[in-house]
N, CA, C and O atoms as CSV, one atom per row, in Angstrom:
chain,resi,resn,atom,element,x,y,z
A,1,UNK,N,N,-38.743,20.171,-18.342
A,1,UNK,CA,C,-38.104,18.940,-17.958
A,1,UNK,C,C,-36.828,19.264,-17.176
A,1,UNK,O,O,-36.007,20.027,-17.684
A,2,UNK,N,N,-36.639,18.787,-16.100
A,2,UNK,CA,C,-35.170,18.676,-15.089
A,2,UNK,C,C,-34.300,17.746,-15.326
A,2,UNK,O,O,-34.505,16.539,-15.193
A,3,UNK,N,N,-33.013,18.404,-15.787
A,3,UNK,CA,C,-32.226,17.790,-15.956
A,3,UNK,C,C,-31.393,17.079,-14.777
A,3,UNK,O,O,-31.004,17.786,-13.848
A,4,UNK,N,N,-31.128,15.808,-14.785
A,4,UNK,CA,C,-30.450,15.059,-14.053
A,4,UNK,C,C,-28.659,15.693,-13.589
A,4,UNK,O,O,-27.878,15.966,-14.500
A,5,UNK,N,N,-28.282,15.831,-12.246
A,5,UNK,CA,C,-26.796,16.171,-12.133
A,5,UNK,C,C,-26.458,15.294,-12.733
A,5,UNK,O,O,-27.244,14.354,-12.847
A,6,UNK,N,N,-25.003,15.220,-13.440
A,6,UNK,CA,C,-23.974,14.608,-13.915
A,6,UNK,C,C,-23.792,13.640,-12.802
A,6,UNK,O,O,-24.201,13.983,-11.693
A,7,UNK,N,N,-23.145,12.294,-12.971
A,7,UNK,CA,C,-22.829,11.740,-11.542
A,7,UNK,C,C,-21.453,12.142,-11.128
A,7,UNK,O,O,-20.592,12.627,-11.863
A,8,UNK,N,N,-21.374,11.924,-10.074
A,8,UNK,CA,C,-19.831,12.360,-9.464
A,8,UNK,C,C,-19.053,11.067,-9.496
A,8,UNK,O,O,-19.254,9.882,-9.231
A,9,UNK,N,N,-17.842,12.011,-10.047
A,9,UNK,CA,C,-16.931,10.597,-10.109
A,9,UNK,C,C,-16.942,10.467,-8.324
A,9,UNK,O,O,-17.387,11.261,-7.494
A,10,UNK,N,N,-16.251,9.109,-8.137
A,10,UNK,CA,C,-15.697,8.349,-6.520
A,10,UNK,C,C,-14.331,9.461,-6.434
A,10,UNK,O,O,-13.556,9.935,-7.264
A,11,UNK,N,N,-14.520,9.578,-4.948
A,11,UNK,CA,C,-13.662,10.304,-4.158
A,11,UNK,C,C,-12.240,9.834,-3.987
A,11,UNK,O,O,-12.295,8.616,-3.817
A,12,UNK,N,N,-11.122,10.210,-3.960
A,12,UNK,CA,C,-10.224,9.850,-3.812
A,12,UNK,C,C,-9.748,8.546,-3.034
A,12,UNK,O,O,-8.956,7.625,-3.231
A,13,UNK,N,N,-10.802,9.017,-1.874
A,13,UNK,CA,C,-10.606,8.302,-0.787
A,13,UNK,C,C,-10.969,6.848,-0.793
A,13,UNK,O,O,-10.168,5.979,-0.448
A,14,UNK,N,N,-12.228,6.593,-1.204
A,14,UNK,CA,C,-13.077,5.888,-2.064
A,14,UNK,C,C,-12.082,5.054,-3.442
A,14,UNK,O,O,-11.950,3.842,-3.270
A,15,UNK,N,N,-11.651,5.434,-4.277
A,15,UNK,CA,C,-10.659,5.097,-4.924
A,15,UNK,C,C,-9.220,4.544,-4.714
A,15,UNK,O,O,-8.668,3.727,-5.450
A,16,UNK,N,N,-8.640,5.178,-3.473
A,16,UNK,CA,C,-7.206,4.679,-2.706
A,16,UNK,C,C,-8.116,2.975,-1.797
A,16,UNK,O,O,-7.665,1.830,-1.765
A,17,UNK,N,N,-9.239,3.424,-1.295
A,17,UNK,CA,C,-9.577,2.373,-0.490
A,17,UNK,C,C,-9.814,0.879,-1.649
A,17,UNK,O,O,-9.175,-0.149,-1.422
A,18,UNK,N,N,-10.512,0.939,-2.504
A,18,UNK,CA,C,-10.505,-0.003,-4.200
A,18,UNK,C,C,-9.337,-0.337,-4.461
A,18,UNK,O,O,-9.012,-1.520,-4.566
A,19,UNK,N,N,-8.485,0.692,-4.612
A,19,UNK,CA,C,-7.090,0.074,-5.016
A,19,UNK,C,C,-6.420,-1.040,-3.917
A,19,UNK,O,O,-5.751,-1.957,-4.393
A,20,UNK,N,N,-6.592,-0.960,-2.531
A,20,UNK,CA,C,-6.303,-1.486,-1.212
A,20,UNK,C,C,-6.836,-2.160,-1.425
A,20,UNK,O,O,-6.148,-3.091,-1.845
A,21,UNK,N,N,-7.830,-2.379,-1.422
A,21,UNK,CA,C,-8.841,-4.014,-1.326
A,21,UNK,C,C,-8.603,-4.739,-2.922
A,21,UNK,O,O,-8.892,-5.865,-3.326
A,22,UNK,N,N,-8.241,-4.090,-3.303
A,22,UNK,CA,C,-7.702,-5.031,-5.007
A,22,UNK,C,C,-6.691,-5.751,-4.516
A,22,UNK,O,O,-6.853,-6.906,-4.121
A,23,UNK,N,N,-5.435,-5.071,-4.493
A,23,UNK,CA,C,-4.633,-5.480,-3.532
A,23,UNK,C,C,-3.887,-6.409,-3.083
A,23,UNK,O,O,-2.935,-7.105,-3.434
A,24,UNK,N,N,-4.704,-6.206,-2.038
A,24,UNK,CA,C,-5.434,-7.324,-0.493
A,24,UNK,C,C,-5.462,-8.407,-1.241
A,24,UNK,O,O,-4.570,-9.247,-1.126
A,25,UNK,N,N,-6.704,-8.594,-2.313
A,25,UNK,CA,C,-7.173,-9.267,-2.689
A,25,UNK,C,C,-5.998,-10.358,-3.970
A,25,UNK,O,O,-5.916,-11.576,-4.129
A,26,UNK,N,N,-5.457,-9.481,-4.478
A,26,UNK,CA,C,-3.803,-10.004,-5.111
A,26,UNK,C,C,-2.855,-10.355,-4.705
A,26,UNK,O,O,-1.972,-10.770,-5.456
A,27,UNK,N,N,-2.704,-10.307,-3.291
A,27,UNK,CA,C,-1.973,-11.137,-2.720
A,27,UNK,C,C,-2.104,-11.975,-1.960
A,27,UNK,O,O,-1.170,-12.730,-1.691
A,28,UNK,N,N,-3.573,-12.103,-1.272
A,28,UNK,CA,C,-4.111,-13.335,-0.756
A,28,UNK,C,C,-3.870,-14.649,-1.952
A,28,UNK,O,O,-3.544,-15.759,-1.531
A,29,UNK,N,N,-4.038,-14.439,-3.286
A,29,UNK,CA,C,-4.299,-15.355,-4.169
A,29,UNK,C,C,-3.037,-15.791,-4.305
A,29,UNK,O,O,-2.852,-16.989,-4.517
A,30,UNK,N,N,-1.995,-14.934,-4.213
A,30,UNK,CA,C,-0.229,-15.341,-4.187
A,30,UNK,C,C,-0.081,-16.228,-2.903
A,30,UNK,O,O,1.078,-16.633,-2.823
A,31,UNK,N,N,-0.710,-16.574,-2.084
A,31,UNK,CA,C,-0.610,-17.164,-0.741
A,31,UNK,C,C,-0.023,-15.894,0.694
A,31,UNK,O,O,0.372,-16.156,1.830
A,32,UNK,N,N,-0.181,-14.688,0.072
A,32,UNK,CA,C,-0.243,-13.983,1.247
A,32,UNK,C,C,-1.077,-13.742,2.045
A,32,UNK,O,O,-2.201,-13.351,1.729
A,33,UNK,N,N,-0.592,-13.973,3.528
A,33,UNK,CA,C,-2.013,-13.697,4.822
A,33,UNK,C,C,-2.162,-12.092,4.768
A,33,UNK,O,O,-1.442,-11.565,3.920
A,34,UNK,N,N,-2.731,-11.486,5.302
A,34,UNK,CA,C,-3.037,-9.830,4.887
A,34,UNK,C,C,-3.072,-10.112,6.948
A,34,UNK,O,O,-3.488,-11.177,7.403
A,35,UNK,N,N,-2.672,-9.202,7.682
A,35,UNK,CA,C,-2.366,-9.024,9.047
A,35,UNK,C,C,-3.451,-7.775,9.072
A,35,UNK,O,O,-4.524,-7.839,9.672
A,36,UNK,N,N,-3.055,-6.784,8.420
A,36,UNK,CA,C,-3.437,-5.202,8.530
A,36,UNK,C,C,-3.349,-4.567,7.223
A,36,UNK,O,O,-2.569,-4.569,6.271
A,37,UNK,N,N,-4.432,-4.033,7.541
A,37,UNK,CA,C,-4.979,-2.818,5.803
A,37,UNK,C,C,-5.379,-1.324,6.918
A,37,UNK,O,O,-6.247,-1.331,7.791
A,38,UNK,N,N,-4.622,-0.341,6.620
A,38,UNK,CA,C,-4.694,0.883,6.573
A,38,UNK,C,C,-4.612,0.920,7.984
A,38,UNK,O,O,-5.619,1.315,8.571
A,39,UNK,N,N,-3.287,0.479,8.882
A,39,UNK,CA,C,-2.891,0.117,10.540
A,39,UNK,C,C,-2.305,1.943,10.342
A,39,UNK,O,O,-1.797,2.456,9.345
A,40,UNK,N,N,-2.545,2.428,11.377
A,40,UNK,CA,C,-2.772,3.741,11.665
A,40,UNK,C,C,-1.893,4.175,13.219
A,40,UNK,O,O,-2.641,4.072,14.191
A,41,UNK,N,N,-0.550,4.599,13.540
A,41,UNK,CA,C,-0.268,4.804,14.586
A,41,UNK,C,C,1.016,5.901,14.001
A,41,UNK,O,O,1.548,5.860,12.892
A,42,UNK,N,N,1.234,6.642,14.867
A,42,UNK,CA,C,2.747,7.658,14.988
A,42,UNK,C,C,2.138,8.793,14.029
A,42,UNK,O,O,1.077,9.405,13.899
A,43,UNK,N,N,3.764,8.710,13.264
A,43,UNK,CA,C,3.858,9.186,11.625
A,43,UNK,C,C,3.157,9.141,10.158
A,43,UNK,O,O,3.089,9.866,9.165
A,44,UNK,N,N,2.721,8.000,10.548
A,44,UNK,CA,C,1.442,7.301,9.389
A,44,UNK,C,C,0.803,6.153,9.299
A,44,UNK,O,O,0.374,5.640,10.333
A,45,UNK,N,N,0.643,5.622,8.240
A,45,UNK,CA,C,-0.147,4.695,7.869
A,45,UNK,C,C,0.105,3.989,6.722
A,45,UNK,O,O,0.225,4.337,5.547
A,46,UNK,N,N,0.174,2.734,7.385
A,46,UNK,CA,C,0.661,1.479,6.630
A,46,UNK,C,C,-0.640,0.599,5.391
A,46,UNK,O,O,-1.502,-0.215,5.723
A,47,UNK,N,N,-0.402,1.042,4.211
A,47,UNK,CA,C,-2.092,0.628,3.439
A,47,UNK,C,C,-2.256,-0.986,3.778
A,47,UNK,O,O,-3.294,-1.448,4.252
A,48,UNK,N,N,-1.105,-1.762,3.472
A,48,UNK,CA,C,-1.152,-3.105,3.627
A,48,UNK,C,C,0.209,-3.974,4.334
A,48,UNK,O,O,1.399,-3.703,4.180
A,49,UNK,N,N,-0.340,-4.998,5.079
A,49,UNK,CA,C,0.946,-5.512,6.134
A,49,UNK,C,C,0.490,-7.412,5.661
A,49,UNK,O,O,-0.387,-8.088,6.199
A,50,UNK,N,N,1.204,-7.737,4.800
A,50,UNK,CA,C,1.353,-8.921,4.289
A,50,UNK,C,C,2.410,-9.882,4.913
A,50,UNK,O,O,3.522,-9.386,5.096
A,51,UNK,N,N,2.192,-11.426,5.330
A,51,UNK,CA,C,3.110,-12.195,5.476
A,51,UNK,C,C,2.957,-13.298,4.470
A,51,UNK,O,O,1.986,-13.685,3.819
A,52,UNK,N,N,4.025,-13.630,4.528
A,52,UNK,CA,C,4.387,-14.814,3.818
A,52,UNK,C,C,5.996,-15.791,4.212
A,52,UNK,O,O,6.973,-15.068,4.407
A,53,UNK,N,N,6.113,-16.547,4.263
A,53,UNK,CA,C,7.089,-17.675,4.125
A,53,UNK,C,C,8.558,-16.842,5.032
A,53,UNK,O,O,9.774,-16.723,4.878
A,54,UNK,N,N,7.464,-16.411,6.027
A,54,UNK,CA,C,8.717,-15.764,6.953
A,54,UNK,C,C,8.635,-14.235,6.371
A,54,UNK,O,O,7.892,-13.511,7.034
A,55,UNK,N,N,8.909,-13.971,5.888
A,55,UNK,CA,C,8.903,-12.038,5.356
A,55,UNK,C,C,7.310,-11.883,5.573
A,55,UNK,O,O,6.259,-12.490,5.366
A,56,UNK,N,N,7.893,-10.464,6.224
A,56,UNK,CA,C,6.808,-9.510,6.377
A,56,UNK,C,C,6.800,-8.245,5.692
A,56,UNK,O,O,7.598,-7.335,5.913
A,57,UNK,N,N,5.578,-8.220,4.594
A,57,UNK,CA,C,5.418,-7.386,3.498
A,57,UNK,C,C,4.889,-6.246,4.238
A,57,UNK,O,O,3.881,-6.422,4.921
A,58,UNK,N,N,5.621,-4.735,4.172
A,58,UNK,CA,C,5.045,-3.342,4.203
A,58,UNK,C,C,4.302,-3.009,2.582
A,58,UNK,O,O,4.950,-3.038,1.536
A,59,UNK,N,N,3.126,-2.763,2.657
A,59,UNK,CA,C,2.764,-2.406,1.250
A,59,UNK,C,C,2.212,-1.151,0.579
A,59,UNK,O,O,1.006,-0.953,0.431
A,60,UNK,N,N,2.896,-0.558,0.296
A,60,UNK,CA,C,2.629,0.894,-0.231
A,60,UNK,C,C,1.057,0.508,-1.435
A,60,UNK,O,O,1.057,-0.247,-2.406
A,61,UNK,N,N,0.383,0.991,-1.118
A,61,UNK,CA,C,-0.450,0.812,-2.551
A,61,UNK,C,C,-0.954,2.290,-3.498
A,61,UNK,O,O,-1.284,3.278,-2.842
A,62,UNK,N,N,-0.988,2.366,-5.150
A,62,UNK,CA,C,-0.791,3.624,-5.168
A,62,UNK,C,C,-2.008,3.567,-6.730
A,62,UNK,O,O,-1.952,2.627,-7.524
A,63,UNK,N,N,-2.529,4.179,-6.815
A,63,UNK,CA,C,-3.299,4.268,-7.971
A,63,UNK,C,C,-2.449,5.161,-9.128
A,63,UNK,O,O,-2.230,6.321,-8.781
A,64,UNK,N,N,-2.061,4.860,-10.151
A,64,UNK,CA,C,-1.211,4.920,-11.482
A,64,UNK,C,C,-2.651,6.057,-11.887
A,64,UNK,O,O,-3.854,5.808,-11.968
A,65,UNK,N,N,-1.845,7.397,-12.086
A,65,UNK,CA,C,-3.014,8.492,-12.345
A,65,UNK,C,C,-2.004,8.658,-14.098
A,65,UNK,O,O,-0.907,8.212,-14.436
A,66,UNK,N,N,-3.295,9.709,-15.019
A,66,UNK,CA,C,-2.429,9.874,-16.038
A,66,UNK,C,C,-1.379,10.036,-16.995
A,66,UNK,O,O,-1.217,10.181,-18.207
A,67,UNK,N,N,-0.386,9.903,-15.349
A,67,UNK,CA,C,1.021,10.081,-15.650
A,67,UNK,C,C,1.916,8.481,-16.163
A,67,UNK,O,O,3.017,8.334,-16.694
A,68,UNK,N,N,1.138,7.725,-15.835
A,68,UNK,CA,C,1.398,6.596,-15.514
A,68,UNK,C,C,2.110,6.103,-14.396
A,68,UNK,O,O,2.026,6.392,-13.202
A,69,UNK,N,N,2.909,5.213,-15.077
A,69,UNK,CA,C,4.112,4.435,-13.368
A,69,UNK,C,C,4.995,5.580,-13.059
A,69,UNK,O,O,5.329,5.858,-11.907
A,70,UNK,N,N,5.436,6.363,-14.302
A,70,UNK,CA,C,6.346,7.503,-13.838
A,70,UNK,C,C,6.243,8.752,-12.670
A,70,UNK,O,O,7.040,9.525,-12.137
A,71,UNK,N,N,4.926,8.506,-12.606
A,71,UNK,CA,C,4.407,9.464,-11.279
A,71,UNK,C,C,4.681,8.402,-9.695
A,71,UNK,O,O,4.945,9.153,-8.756
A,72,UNK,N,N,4.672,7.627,-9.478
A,72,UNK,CA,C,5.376,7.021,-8.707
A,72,UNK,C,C,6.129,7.428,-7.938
A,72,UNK,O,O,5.857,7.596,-6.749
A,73,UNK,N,N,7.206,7.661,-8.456
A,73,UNK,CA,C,8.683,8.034,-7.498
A,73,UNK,C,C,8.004,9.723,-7.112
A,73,UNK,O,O,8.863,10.320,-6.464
A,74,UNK,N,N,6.784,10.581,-7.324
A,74,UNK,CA,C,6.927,11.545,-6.767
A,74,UNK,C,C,5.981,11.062,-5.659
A,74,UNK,O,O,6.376,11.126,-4.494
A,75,UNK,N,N,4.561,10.504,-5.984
A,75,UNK,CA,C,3.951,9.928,-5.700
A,75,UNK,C,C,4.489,9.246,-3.698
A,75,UNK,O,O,3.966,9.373,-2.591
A,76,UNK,N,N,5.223,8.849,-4.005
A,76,UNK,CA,C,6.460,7.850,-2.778
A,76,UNK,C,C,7.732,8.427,-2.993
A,76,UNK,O,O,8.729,7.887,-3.475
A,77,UNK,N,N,7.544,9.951,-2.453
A,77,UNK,CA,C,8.810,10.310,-2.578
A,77,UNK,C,C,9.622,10.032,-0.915
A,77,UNK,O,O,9.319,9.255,-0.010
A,78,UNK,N,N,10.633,10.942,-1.023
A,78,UNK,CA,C,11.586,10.497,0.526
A,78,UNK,C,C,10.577,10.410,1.746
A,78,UNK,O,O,10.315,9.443,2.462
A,79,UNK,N,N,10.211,11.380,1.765
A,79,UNK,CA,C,9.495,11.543,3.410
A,79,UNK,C,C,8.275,10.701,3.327
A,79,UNK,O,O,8.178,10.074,4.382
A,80,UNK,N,N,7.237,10.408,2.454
A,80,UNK,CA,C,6.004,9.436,2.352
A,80,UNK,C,C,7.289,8.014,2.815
A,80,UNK,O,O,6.987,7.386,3.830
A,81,UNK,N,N,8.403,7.650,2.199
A,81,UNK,CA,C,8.779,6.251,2.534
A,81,UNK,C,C,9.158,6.201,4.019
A,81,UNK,O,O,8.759,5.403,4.867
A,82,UNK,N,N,10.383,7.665,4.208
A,82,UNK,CA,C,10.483,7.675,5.862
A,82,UNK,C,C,9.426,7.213,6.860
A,82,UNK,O,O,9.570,6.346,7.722
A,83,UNK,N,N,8.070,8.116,6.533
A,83,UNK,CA,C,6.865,7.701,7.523
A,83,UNK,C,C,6.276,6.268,7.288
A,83,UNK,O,O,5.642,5.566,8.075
A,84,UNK,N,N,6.570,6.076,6.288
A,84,UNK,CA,C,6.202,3.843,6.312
A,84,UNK,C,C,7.199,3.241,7.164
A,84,UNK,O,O,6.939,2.442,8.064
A,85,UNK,N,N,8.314,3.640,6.858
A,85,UNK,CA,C,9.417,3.046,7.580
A,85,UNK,C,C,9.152,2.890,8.651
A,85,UNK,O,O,8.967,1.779,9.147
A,86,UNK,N,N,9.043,4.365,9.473
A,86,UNK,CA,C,8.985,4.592,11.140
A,86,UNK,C,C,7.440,3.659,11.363
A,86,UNK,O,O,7.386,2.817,12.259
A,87,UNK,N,N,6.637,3.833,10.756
A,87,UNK,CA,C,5.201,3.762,11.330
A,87,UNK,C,C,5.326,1.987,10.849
A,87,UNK,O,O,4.406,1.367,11.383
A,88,UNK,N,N,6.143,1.169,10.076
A,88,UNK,CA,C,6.817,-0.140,10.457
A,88,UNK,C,C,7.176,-0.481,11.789
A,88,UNK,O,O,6.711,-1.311,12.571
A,89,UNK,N,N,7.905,0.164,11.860
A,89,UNK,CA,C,8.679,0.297,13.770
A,89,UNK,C,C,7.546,0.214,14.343
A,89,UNK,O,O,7.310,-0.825,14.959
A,90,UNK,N,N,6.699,1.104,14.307
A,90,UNK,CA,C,5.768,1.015,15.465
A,90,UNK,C,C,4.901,0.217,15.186
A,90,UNK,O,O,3.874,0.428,15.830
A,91,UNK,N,N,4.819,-0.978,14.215
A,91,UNK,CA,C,3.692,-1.812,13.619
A,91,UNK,C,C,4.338,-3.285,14.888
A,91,UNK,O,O,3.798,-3.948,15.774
A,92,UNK,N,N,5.789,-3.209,14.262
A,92,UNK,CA,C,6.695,-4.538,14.820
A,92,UNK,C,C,6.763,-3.920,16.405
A,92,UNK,O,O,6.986,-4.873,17.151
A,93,UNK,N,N,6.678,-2.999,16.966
A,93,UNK,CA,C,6.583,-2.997,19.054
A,93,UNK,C,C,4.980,-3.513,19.366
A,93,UNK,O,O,4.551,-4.076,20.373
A,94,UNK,N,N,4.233,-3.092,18.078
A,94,UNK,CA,C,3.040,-3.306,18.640
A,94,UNK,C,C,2.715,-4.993,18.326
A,94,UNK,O,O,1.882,-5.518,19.065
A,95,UNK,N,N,3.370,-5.862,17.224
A,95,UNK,CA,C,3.293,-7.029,16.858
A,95,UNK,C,C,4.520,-7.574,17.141
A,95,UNK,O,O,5.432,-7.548,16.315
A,96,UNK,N,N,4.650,-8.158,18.436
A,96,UNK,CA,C,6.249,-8.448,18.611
A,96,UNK,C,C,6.308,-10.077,17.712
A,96,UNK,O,O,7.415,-10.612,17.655
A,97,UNK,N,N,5.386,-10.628,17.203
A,97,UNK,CA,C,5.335,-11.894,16.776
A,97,UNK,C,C,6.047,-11.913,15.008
A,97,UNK,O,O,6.647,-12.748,14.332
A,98,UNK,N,N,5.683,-10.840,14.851
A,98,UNK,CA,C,6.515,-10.953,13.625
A,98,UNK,C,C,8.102,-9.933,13.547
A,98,UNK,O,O,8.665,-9.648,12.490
A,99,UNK,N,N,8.554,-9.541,14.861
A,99,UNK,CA,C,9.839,-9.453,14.380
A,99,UNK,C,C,11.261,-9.824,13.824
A,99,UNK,O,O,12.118,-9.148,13.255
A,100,UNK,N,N,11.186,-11.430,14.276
A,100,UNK,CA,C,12.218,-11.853,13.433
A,100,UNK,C,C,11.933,-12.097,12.427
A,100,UNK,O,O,12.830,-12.768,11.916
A,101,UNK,N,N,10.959,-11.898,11.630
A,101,UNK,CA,C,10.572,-12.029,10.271
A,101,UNK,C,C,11.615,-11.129,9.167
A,101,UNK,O,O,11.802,-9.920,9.300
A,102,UNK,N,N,12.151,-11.841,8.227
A,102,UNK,CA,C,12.352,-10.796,6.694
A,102,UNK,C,C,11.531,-9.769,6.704
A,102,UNK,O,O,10.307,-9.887,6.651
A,103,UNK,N,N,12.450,-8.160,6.806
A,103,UNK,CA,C,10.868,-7.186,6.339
A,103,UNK,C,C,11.334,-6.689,5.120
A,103,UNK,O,O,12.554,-6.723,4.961
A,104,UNK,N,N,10.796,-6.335,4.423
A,104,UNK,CA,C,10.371,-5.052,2.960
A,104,UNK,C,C,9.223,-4.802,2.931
A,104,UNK,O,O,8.236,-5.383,3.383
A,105,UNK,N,N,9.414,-3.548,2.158
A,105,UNK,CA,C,8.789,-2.701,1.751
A,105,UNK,C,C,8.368,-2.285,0.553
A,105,UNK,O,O,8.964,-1.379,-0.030
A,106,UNK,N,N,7.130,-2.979,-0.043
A,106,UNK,CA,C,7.003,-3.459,-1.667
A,106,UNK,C,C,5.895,-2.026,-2.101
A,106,UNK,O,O,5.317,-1.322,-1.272
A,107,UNK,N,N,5.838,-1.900,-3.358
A,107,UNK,CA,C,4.663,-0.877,-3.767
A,107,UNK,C,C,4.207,-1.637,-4.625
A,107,UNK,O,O,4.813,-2.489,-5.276
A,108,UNK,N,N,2.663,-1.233,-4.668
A,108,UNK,CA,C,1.929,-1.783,-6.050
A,108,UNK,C,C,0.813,-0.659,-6.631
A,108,UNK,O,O,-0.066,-0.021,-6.051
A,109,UNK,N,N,1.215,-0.703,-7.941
A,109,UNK,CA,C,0.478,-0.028,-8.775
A,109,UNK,C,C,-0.900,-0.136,-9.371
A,109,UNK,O,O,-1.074,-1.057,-10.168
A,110,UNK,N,N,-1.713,0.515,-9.153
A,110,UNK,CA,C,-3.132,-0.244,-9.800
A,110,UNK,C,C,-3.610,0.708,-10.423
A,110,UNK,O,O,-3.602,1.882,-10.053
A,111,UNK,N,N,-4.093,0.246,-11.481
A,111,UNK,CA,C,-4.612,0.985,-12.954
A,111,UNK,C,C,-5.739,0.377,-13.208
A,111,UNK,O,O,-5.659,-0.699,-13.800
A,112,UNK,N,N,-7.141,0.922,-12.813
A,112,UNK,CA,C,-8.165,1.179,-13.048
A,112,UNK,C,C,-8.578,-0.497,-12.406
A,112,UNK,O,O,-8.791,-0.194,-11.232
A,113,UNK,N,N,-8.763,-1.734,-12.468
A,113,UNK,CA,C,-9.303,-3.185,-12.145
A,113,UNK,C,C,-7.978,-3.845,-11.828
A,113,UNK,O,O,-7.992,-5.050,-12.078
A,114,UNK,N,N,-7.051,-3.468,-11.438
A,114,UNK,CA,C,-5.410,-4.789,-12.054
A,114,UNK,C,C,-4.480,-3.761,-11.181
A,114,UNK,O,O,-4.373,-2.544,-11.029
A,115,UNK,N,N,-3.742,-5.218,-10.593
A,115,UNK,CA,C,-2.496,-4.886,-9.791
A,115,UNK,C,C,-1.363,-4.443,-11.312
A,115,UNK,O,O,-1.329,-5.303,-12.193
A,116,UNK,N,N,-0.792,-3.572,-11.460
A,116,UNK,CA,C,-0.029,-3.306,-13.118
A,116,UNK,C,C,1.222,-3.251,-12.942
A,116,UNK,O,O,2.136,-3.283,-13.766
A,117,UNK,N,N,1.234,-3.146,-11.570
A,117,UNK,CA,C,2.922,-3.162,-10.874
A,117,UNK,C,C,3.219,-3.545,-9.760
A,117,UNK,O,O,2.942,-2.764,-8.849
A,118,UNK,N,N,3.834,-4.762,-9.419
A,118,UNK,CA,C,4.047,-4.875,-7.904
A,118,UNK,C,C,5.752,-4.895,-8.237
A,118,UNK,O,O,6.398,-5.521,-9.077
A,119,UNK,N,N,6.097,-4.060,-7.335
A,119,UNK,CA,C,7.783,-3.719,-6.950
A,119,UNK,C,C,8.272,-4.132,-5.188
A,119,UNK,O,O,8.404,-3.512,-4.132
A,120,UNK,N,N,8.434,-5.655,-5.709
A,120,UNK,CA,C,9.393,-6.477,-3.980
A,120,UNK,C,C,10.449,-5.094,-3.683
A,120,UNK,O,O,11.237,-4.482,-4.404
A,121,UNK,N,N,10.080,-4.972,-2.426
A,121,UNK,CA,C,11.562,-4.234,-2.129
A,121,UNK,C,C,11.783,-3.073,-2.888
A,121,UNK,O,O,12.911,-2.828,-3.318
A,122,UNK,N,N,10.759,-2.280,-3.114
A,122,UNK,CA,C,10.986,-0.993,-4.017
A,122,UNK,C,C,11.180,-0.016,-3.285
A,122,UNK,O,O,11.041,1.094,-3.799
A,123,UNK,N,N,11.730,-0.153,-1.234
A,123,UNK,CA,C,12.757,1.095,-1.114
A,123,UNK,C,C,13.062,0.267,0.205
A,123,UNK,O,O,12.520,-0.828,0.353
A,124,UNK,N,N,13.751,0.674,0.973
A,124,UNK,CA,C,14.449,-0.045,1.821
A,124,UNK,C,C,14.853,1.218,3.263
A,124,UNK,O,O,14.840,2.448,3.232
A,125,UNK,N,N,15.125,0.423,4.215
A,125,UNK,CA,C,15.366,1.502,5.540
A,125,UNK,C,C,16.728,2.373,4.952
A,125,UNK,O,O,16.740,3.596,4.808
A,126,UNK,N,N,17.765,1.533,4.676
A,126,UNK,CA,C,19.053,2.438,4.515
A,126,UNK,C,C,18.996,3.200,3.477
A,126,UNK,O,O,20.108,3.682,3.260
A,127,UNK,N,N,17.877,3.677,2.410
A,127,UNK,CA,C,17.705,4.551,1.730
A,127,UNK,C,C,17.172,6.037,1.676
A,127,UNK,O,O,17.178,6.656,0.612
C-alpha cells in the first residue's frame, strides 16, 4: 500500500495574499473604498491603499506568526516603513487625485481568519 504525501502547508506567499484579501475585505465593511492591493513601483510595495472620509489609508498588512503582536515592530522595522513611505510618494505622483487627502499609515494584524489588530497611524513620515 502507498502512502499518501503529507499535504503541504500554503506558501507564504499564498498566506500574506489571505491575510490582504481579509483585510480588504475588513475595511470595505468599515466603509472603506480599497483603490489598490499590492500597487508595486520604486522601493516597494504598498499591500493596501484605502480611502475614506478624506484620509488616505497606507496599509501595512502582516500575519501575527508564533510570536504574536510582539513580532511586529521587527516584522515593520525602520527600513520596511521607509520603503512604504517613499513607495506612498510614488503612489500620490502617480494618483494626483488623492493628494490633498489626510494620509497615514495604519498596520493590521491577522491571526489565522480575523483582523486581531488594526493600528490607525502606527508610524508616520517624521519617524
Amino acid at each position: 500500500m502507498t502512502e499518501l504525501p503529507a499535504p503541504r502547508p500554503p506558501s507564504r506567499t499564498r498566506l500574506g495574499s489571505q491575510a490582504e484579501d481579509l483585510t480588504a475585505s475588513w475595511l470595505t465593511q468599515r466603509g472603506w473604498h480599497i483603490e489598490a492591493k499590492n500597487w508595486r513601483k520604486g522601493p516597494g510595495e504598498l499591500d493596501i491603499v484605502a480611502v475614506k472620509d478624506q484620509v488616505i489609508s497606507f496599509v501595512e498588512v502582516k500575519r501575527v506568526d508564533a510570536y504574536g503582536i510582539e513580532s511586529l515592530s521587527r516584522s515593520v522595522g525602520a527600513n520596511k516603513r521607509r520603503r512604504i513611505i517613499e513607495t506612498a510618494k510614488l503612489f500620490l505622483v502617480y494618483h494626483r487625485e488623492f493628494e490633498l487627502m489626510a494620509q497615514r499609515f495604519d498596520l493590521a494584524a491577522v491571526r489565522g481568519d480575523k483582523v486581531e489588530l488594526y493600528l490607525e497611524s502606527a508610524f508616520s513620515e517624521k519617524a
